[in-house]
C-alpha positions as CSV (number, residue, x, y, z in Angstrom):
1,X,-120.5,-41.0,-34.3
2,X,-121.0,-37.8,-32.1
3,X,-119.1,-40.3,-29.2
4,X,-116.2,-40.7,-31.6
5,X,-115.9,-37.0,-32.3
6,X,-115.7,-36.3,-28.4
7,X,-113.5,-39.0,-27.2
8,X,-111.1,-37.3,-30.2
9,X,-111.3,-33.8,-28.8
10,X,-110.4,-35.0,-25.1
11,X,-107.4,-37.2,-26.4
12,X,-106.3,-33.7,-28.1
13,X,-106.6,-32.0,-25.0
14,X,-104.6,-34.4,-22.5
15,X,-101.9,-33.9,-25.2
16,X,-101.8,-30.2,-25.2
17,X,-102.0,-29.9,-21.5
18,X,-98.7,-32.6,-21.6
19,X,-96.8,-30.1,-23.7
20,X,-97.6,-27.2,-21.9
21,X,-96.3,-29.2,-18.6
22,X,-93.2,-30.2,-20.3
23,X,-92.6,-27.2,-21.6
24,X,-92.6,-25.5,-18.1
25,X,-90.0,-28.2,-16.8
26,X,-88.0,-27.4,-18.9
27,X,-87.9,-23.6,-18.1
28,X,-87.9,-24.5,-14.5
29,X,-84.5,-26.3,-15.2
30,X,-82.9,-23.7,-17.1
31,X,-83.5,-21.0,-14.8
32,X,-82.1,-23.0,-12.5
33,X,-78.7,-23.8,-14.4
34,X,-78.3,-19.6,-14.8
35,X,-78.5,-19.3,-11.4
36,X,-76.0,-21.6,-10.6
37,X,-73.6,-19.9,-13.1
38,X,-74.3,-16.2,-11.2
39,X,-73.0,-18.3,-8.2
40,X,-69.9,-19.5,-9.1
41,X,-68.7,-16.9,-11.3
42,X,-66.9,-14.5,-8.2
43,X,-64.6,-17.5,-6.9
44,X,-63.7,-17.8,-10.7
45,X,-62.8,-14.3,-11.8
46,X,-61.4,-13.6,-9.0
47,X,-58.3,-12.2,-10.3
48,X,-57.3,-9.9,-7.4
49,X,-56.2,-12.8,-5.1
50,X,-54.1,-13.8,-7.6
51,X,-52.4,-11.1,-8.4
52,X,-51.4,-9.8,-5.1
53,X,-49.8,-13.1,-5.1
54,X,-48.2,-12.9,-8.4
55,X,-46.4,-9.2,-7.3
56,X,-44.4,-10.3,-4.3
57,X,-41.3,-10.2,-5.0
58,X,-39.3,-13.5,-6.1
59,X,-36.6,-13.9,-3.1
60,X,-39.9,-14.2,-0.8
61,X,-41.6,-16.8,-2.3
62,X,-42.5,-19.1,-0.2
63,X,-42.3,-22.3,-3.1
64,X,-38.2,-22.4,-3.3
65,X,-38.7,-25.6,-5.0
66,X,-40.3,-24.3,-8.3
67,X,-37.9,-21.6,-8.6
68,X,-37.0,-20.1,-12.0
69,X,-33.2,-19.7,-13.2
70,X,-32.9,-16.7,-12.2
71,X,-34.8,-15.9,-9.5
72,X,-32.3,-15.6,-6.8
73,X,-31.4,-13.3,-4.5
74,X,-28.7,-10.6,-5.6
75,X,-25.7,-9.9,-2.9
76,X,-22.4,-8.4,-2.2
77,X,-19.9,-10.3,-2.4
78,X,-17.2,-7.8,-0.8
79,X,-19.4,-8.1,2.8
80,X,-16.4,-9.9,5.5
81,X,-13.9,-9.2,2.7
82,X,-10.5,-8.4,4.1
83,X,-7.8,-6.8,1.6
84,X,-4.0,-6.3,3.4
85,X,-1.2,-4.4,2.6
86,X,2.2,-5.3,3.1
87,X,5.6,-3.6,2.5
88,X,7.0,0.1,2.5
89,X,5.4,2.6,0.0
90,X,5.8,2.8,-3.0
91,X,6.4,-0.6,-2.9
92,X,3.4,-2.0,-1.3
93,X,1.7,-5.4,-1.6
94,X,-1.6,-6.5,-1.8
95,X,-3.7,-9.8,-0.7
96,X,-6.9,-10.8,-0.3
97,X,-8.3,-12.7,2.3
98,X,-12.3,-14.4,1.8
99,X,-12.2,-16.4,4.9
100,X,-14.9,-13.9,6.3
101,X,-16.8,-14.1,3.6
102,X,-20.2,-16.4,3.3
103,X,-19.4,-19.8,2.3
104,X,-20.9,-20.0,-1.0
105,X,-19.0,-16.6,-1.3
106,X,-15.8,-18.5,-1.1
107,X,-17.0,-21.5,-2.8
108,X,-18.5,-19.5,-6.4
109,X,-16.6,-16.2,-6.2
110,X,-12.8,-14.9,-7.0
111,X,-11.5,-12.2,-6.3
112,X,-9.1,-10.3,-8.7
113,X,-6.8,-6.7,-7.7
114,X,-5.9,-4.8,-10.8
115,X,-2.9,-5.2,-12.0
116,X,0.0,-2.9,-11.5
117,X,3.6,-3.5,-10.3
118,X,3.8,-1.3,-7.6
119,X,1.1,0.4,-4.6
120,X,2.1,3.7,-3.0
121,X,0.3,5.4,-0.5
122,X,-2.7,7.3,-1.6
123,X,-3.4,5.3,-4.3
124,X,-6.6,3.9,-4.8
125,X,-7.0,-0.3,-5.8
126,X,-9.8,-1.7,-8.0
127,X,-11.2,-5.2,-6.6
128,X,-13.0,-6.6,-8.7
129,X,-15.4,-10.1,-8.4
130,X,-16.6,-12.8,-10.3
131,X,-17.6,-16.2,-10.3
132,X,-15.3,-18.9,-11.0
133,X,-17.6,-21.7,-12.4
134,X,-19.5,-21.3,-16.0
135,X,-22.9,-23.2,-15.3
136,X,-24.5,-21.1,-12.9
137,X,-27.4,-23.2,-12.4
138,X,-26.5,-24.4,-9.6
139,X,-25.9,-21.3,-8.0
140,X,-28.7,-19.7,-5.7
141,X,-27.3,-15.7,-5.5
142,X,-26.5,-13.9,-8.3
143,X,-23.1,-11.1,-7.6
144,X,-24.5,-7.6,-6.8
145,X,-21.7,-5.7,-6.4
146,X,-18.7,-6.4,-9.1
147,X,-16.0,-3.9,-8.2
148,X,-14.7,-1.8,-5.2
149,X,-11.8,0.5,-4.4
150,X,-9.9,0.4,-1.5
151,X,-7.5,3.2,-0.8
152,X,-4.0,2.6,0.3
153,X,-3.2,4.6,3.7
154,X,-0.9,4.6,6.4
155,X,1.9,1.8,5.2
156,X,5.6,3.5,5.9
157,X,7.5,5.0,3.3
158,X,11.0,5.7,1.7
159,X,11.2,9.9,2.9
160,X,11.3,11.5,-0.3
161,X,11.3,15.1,1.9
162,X,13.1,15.2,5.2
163,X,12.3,18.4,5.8
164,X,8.8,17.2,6.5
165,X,10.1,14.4,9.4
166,X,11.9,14.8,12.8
167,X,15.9,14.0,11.5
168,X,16.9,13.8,15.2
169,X,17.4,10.2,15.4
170,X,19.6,10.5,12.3
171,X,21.4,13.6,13.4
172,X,22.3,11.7,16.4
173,X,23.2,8.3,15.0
174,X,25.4,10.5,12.5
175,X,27.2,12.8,15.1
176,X,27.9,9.5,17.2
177,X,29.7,7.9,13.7
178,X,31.8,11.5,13.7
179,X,32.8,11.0,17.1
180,X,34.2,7.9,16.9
181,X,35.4,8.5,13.4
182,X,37.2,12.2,13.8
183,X,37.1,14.0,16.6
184,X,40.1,12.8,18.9
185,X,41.0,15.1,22.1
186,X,44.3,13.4,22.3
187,X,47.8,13.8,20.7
188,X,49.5,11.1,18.6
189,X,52.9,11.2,20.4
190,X,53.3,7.8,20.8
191,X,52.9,7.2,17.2
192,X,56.0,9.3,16.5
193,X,57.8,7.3,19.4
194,X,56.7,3.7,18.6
195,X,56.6,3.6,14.8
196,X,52.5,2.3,15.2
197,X,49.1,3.8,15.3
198,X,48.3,1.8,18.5
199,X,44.7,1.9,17.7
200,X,44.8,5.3,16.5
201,X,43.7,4.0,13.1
202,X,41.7,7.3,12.6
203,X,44.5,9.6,13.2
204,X,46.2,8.0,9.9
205,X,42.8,8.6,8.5
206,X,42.8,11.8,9.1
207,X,46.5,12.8,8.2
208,X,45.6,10.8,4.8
209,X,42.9,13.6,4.4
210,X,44.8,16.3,5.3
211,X,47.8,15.5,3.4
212,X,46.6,14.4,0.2
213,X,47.5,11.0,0.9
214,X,46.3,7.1,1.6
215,X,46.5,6.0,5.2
216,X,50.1,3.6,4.3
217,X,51.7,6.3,2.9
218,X,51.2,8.5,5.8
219,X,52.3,5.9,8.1
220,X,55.5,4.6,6.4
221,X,56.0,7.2,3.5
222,X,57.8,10.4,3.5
223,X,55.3,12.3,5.3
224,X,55.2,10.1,8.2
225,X,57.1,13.5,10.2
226,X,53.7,15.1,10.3
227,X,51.7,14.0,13.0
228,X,48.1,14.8,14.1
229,X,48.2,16.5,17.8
230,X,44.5,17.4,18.4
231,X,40.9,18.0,17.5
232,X,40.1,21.7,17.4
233,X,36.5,22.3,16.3
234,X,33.5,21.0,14.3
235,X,30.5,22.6,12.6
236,X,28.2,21.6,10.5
237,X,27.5,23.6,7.5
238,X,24.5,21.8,5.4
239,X,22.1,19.4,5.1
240,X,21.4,17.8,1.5
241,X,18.3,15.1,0.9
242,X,19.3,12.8,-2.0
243,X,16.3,11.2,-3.9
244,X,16.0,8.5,-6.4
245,X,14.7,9.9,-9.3
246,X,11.4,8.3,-10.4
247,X,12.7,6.5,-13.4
248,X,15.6,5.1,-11.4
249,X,13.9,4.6,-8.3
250,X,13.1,0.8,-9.1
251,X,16.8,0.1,-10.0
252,X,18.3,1.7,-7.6
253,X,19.5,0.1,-4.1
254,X,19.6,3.2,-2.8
255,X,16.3,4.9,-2.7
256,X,17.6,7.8,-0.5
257,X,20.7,9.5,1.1
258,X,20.4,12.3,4.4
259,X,23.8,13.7,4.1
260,X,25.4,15.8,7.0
261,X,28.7,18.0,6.0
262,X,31.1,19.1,8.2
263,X,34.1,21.1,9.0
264,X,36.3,19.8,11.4
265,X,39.7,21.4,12.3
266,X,43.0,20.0,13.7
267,X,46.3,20.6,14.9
268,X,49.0,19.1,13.5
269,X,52.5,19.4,14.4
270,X,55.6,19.3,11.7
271,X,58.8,17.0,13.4
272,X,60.7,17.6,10.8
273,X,61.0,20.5,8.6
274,X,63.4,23.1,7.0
275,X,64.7,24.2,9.8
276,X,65.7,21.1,11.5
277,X,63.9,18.1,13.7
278,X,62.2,18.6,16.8
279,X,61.0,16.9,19.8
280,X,57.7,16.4,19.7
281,X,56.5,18.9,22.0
282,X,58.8,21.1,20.6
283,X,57.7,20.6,16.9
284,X,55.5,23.5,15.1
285,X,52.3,23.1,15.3
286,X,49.3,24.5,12.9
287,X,45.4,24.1,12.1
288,X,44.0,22.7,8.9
289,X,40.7,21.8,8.2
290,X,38.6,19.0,6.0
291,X,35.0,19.0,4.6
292,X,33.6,15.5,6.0
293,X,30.6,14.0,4.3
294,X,28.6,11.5,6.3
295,X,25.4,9.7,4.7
296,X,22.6,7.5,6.1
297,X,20.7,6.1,3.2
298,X,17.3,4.5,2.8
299,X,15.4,6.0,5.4
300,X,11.9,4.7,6.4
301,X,9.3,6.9,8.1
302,X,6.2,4.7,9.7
303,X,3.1,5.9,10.8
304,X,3.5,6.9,14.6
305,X,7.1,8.8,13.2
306,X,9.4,5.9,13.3
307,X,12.5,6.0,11.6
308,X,14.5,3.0,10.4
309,X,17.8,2.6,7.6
310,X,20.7,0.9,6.6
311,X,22.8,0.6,9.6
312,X,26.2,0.6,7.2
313,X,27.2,4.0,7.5
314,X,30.2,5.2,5.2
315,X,31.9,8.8,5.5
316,X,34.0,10.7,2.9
317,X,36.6,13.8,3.6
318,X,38.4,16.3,1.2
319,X,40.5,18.9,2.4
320,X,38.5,20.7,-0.2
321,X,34.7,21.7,0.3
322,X,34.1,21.6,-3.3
323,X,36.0,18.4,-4.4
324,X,34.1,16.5,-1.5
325,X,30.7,17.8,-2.4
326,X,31.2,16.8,-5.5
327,X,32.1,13.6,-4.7
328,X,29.4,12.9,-2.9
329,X,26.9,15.0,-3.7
330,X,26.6,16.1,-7.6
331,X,28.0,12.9,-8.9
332,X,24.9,11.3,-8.0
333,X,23.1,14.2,-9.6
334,X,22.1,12.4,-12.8
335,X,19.7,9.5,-10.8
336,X,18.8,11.6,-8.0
337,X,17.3,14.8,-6.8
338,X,19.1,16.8,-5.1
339,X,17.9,19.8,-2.2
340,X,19.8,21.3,0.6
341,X,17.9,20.6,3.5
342,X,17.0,24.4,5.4
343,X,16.1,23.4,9.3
């Protein structure tokens, strides 16, 4: 009995001291699994890698294949752009050339100059861009820039005041036309002998003038006794700038006139008058004079001072100053402006 009672007390033992050695393993193990955790936990939160990563901006990342749809780079489209005038101001054409522009510029993006029907110098032209395709997917920039201005400069230019231009090329070409038009040194005797102008054609011209008179009627009409002898003198006595006005300018073919008057006198000699006929020599001779009006319309002025016009230059002549600046001049009054040019 007192055997039984020990061998009991020893089995209890062994199986206390098991637990207790379990029970210790088991700690052992879960200290060891926190200290792994404590470990591990700085390669997990750390954040700051990543976010550095996350801030740079999205045209630089590197991953170009996992782009999102809108992370492209923004750009100008108007870099290489070339806009050209063409024509005379205020009549001035615009056109746009891309062809220095990136290729997908040219392929994705048009172009478009605001609309109006006429460019003068000084003005100022809106461009404006935008793509010509709906699905931009496909696209890889996005336009930065949509509009520019481009200022219009240095084109030439109806004159619209000659007063501001050298008119010395135009005073010449007009004094040459007068020349060759009405001033003649020589007499017309052979006219009166002969029954013909012989070239003269302006002497009849003149007579016509001077008489009141068309050119056949002073040839074979009654007042074919009067005869032109000689050119006595010229002067010129104004200058007048004609502009179109600006509602009229469009429809009218002649944008601007740069009249010259003069007076030219002559001697003329009477053959046959109250008091019998005469030789020629022998015939009376007197002055008269006529107001001539020559024009040269639509004058250019380029840049470097350059002037170009019509090159059909007309005249007009009245033995009366006012009935030949009228006819010229103040009839055109109601579609143009009209200034006596002060040199």
């Amino acid at each position: 009995m007192k055997k039984s009672i020990i061998f009991m007390l020893s089995a209890i033992t062994a199986l206390s001291l098991v637990g207790c050695g379990d029970t210790s393993s088991k700690r052992e193990k879960h200290d060891d699994s926190e200290k792994s955790f404590f470990e591990t936990s700085p390669v997990v939160s750390d954040s700051s890698s990543v976010s550095e990563e996350s801030s740079v901006p999205k045209e630089t990342v590197s991953d170009e294949s996992v782009e999102p749809e809108n992370n492209v780079p923004k750009i100008n489209p108007f870099e290489g752009l070339e806009v050209q005038f063409d024509g005379v101001s205020p009549y001035v054409n615009i056109s746009i050339n891309n062809s220095k522009c990136e290729p997908r510029v040219q392929q994705y993006v048009t172009f478009k100059a605001e609309e109006k029907e006429n460019f003068a110098n000084g003005d100022k032209v809106k461009i404006t861009a935008e793509y010509n395709v709906s699905d931009l997917t496909s696209i890889d920039f996005e336009i930065g820039v949509w509009e520019q201005e481009y200022e219009i400069g240095g084109m030439p230019e109806y004159v619209t005041d000659f007063s501001k231009i050298d008119t010395s090329t135009l005073d010449t070409e007009i004094q040459q036309y007068m020349d060759s038009h009405y001033m003649f040194e020589e007499h017309s005797k052979n006219v009166m002998e002969n029954g013909s102008l012989h070239g003269k054609t302006y002497h009849g011209h003149i007579m016509g003038i001077i008489l009141d008179t068309t050119f056949n009627e002073y040839c074979f009409g009654d007042d074919r006794n009067i005869f032109f002898d000689h050119f006595v003198s010229s002067d010129i006595v104004h200058r007048y700038q004609l502009i179109a006005k600006q509602n009229f300018f469009n429809d009218m073919d002649v944008k601007n006139y740069y009249y010259v008057e003069y007076i030219n006198r002559y001697a003329i000699r009477d053959h046959h008058d109250d008091k019998g006929t005469y030789e020629y020599d022998e015939a009376p001779q007197y002055e008269t004079g006529i107001a001539v009006f020559i024009p040269i319309k639509n004058v250019i002025v380029y840049p470097d001072g350059t002037l170009k016009y019509d090159l059909d230059i007309d005249h007009s002549g009245d033995i009366s100053d006012e009935t030949a600046y009228f006819n010229c001049i103040s009839s055109k009054g109601d579609k143009y402006n009209i200034n006596e040019i002060v040199q």
